[in-house]
N, C-alpha and C positions, 0 to 999 in steps of 0.2 A: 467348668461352668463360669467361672470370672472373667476368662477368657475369653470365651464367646461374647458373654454379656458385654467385655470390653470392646469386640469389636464391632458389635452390631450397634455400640454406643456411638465410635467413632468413622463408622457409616453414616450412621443418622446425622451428626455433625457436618458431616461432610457433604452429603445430598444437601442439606437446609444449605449451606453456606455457596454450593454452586448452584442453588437456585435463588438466593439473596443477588450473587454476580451478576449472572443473568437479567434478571429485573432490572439492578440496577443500570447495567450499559444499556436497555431499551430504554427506560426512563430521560437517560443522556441520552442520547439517539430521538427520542421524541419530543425533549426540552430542544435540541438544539434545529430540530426542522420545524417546530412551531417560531421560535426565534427569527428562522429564516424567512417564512414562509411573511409574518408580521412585519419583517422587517423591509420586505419586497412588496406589500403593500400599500406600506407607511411613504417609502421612497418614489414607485412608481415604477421600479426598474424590473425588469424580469431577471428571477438568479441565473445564472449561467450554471448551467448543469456537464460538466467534461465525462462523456461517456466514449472516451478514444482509447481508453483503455483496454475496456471490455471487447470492442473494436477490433483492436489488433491482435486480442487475446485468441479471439472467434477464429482466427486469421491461421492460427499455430495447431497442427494436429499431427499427435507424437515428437515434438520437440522440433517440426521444421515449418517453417511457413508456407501455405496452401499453393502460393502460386508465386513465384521468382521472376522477376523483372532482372532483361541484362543487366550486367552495370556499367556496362561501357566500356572505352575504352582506357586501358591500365598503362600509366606511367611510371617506367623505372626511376628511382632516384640516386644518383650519384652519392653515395656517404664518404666525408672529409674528417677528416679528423683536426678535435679544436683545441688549440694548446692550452696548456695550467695556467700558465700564468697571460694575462691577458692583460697588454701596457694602458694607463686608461686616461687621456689628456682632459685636462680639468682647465 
């Protein structure tokens, strides 16, 4: 019986506290787009919004991208080997 009671206790805690979270980042999320939003007003400028993300996101289905562009043409490169110690004229 304790038992129970303890953990429907520390359910109930638990729901309120991830619905406090919640609230909270919208609250941040709506302070800070009103901020912008006043702020681009105040200035004059329009905000620049970078949506090239979601973009190229759009772009990827199952882990490859939708449509491949050659890349051209491939250059071998000669690898040299660089000595340790290296003399340095000062």
């Amino acid at each position: 019986m304790i038992s129970a009671l303890f953990g429907f206790v520390v359910r109930v805690v638990l729901t309120i506290a991830t619905v406090v979270l919640v609230l909270g980042l919208m609250a941040v999320a709506l302070v800070t787009m009103l901020f912008v939003i006043i702020f681009s007003l105040l200035s004059g400028k329009k905000p620049k919004i970078d949506v090239s993300g979601f973009k190229r996101a759009r772009q990827f289905r199952a882990g490859r991208p939708a449509t491949q562009k050659p890349v051209g043409e491939v250059i071998d490169v000669e690898a040299r080997e660089v000595p340790a110690e290296v003399k340095r004229t000062e």
